[in-house]
LOVO-16216 format. One record per residue (C-alpha): residue number from 1; x, y, z. Coordinates in steps of 0.25 Angstrom, whole numbers, plus 5000, padded with zeros to 4 digits. Layout:
<sites>
+------+------+------+------+
: resi :   c1 :   c2 :   c3 :
+------+------+------+------+
:  NUM :    X :    Y :    Z :
...
+------+------+------+------+
</sites>
This chain:
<sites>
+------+------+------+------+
: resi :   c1 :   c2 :   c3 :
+------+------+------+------+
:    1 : 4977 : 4921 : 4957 :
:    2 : 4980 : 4912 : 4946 :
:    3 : 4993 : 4913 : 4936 :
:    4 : 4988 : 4910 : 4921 :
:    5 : 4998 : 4901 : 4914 :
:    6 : 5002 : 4913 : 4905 :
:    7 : 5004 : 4921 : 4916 :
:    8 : 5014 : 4912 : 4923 :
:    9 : 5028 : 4914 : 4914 :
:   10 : 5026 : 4929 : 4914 :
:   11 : 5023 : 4926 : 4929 :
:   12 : 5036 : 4918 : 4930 :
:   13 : 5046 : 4929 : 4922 :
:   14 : 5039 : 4941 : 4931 :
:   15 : 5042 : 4934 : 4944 :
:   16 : 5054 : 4928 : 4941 :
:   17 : 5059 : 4944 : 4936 :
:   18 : 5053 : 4948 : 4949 :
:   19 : 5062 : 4938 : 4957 :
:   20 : 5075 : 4943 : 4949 :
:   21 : 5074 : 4959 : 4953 :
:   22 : 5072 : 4953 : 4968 :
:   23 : 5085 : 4945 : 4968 :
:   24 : 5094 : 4959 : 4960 :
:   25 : 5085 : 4964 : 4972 :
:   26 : 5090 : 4955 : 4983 :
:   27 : 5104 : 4957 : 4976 :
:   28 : 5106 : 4972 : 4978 :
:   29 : 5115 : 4974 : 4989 :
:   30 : 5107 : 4981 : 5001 :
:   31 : 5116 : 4982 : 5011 :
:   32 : 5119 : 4996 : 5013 :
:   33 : 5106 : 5001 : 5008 :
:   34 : 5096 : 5010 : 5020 :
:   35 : 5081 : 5006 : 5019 :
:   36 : 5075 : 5019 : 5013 :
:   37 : 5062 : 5024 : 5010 :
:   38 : 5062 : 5031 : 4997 :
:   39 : 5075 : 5034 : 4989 :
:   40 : 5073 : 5050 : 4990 :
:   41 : 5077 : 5058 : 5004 :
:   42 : 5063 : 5065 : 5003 :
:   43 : 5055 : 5068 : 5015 :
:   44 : 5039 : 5068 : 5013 :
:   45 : 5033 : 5081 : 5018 :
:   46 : 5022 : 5079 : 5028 :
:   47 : 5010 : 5089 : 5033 :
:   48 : 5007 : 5091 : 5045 :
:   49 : 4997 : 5079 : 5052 :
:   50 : 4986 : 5088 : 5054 :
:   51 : 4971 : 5085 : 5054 :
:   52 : 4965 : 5094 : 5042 :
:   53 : 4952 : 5091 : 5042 :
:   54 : 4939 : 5090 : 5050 :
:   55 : 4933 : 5078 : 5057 :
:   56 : 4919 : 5073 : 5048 :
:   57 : 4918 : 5061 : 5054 :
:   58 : 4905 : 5063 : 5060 :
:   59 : 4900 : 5071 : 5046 :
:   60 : 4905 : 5059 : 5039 :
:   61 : 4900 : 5047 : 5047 :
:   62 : 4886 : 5056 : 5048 :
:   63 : 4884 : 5053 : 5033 :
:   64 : 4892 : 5039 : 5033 :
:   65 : 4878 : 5028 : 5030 :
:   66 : 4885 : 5019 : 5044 :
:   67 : 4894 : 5023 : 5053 :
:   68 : 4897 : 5016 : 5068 :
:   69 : 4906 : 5020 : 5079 :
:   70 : 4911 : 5031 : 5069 :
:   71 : 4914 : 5019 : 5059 :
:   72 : 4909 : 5019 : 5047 :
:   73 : 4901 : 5006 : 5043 :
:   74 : 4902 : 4999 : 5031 :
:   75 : 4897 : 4986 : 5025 :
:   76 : 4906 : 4974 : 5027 :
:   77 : 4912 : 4970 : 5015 :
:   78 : 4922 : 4958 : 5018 :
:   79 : 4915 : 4945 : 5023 :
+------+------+------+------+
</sites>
């Protein structure tokens, strides 16, 4: 990707703002701060890991216009 020449000072002020709020970053005192996950003590509630549907994969791949080996096929696109 090229940079135009206009582009290069705004380029310049945005990274050099960038590379100060990485250093009062890098300034904050860590020391005694645990690693969390999210700020809020919420826990996430799961349902139950149970199958809710019926296996088509026959009906599906009866209808599919190339199928192998219970694969479908598909043309190549990457050379």
């Amino acid at each position: 990707m090229r940079v135009d020449e206009e582009q290069v000072s705004a380029l310049e002020k945005d990274l050099g703002n960038i590379l100060d709020l990485v250093d009062q970053l890098a300034a904050a005192d860590t020391a005694n701060v645990e690693p969390l996950a999210h700020p809020l003590d919420a826990v996430q509630r799961l349902r139950a890991d149970e199958v809710t549907e019926t296996d088509q994969r026959e009906a599906f791949q009866a209808i599919a216009p190339a199928t192998e080996n219970g694969l479908y096929l598909v043309p190549r696109v990457i050379e």
